[in-house]
N, C-alpha and C positions, 0 to 999 in steps of 0.2 A: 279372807276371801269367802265368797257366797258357796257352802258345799253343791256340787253340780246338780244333785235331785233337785235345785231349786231352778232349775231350767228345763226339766223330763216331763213335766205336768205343770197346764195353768195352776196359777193358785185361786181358788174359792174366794170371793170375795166375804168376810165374814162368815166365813164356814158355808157349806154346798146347802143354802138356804134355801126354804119356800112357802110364805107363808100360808100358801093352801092346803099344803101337804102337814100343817102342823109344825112345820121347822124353821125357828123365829135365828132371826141374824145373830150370829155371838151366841149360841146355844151348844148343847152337848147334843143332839138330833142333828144339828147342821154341821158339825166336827162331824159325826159317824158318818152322816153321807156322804162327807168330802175323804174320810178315809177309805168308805166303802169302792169308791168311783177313782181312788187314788189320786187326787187332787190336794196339792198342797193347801195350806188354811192361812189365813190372814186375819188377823184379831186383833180388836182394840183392849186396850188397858185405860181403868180409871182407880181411882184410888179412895178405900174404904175408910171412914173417921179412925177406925184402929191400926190404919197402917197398911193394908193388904191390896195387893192389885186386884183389881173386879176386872171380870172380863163382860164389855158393855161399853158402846162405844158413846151416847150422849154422856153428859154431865147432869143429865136431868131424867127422872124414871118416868117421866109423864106415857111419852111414846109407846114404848115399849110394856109398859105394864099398869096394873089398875090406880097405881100410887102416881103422887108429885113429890118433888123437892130435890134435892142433891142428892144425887151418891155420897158425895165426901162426908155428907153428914149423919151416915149412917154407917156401923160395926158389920164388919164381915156377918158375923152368925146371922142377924139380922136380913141382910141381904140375900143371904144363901135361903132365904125364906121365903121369898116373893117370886111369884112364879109369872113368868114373861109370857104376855097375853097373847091369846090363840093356841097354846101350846099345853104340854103338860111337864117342861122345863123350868127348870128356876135358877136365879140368876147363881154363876160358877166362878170362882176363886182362880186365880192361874194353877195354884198348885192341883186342881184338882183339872183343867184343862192338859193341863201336863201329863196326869197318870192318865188319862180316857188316851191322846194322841199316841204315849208313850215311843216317839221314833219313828213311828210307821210311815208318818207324811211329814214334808220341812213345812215348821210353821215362821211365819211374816210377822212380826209381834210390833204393834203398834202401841206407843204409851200418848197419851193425849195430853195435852200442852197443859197442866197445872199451874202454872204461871198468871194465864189470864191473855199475856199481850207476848208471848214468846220473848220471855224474857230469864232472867236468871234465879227466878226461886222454885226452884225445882231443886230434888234430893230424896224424896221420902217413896216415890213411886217407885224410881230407877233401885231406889237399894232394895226395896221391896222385890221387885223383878231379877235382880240380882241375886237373892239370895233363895229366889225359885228354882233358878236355873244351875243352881250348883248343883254338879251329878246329873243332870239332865243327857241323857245318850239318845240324841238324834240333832235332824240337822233344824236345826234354831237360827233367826237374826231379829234384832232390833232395830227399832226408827221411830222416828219422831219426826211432824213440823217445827217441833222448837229445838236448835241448832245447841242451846243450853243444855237441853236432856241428853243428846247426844255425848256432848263432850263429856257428861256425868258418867255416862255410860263405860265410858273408855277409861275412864277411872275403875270403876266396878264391877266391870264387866268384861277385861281388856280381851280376855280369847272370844266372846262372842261377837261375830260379824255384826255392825253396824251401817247404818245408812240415814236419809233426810227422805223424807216427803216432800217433794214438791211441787209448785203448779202458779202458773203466772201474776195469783196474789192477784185476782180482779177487784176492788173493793165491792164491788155488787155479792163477793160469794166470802169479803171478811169487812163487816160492816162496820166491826168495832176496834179492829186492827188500825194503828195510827199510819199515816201514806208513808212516812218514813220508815215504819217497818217492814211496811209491802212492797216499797221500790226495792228496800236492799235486800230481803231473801227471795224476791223473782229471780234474783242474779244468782243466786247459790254460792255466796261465797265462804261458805264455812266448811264447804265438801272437803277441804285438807286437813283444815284446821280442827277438825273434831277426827278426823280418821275416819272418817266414811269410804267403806269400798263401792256404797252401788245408790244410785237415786232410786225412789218411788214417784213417778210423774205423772201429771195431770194428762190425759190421754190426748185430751183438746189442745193441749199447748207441747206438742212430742217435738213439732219443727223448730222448736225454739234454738235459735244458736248455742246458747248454753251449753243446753243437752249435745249436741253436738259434738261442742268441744271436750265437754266430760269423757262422752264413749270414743270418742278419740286418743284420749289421755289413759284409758282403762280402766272406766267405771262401767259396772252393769248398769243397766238402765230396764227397771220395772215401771209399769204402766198401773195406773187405777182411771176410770171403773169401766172396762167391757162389757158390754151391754147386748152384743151378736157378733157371729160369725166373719159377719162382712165387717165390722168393727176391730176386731180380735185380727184378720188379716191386714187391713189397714195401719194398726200399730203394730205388727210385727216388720213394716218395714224399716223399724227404729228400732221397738222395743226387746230386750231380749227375753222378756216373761210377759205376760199379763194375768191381771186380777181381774178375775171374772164374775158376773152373777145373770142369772136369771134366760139362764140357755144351757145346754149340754155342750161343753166345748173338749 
């Protein structure tokens, strides 16, 4: 189950971000503010050619920084080198997202689908995260849209809370995703079969029967992305958390 601190304070969507203030999404500035303000953190995971989780949520460094090309095709040391534009941050390893948090706030740990099409090759991220979080003393959970990372998860991870990302699978917002795979994880039906205690939902799609029947059954139900106040009250009449950015909530 989800330890309670993760219901006491929104969580930060990608760390208490802003790019004006110099504090780039996925950074160690955007972790200290969301520790400073006591805001849980939510963070993506990608996975370095040597093996190691990169905390960085594209697959591609265009965005975010002055380079192109994969992450995956690039060595941790290498990465920890390039420093994420507009800031004076460079990109951060879990393990060292780990010691900066150390316990203080629960973080939402997101690993991103390696796969391609949510499917089953996955293994190298998950052990990777796995073997970060050994020893780790605070409250931690895992998730993933690919229902495959999950299950991995629960193999390697079985005392860390687990969960699925979800959200009604529009093709307009997964382009490359085949209809067959977006009909059947709109439905969510892997929420048992992997052991997941709690959903991450698309905020737009909260009414969904689904969801419904899950928080029924007694699954938490997390929210992504709040965007206002008036927003953030609107999904609390579902949600039992939200993920928030780009407001003081």
């Amino acid at each position: 189950m989800l330890d309670p601190r993760f219901f006491a304070r929104p969580i930060a969507h990608r760390g208490y971000h802003d790019q004006a203030r110099g504090r780039v999404e996925n950074s160690r500035a955007a972790f200290g503010a969301a520790i400073a303000h006591g805001y849980g953190i939510e963070l993506d995971l990608q996975l370095s050619a040597d093996g190691e989780a990169v905390v960085f949520h594209d697959y591609d460094l265009a965005r975010l920084t002055d380079l192109r090309g994969p992450v995956r095709q690039r060595p941790m040391d290498n990465l920890r080198s390039i420093r994420l534009s507009g800031s004076d941050d460079v990109i951060a390893s879990l393990p060292e997202v780990l010691a900066q948090v150390a316990g203080r706030v629960p973080l939402l740990i997101e690993l991103k689908d390696q796969d391609g099409a949510m499917g089953a090759d996955v293994g190298a991220l998950e052990a990777a995260v796995a073997d970060a979080l050994k020893g780790y003393d605070g409250p931690a959970a895992l998730m993933s849209f690919n229902p495959h990372s999950v299950r991995t998860l629960a193999s390697l991870a079985p005392d860390v809370p687990r969960g699925l990302v979800t959200c009604a699978f529009e093709a307009e917002d997964w382009p490359t995703l085949p209809t067959e795979t977006r009909a059947l994880l709109k439905d969510i039906p892997d929420y048992d079969r992997v052991g997941a205690c709690f959903i991450s939902h698309d905020a737009r799609d909260l009414d969904a029967p689904r969801v419904a029947t899950l928080k029924a059954d007694g699954a938490k139900v997390l929210c992504w992305t709040i965007r206002s106040p008036e927003a953030e009250a609107i999904a609390r009449r579902i949600a039992d958390n939200v993920t928030f950015e780009g407001y003081v909530a």
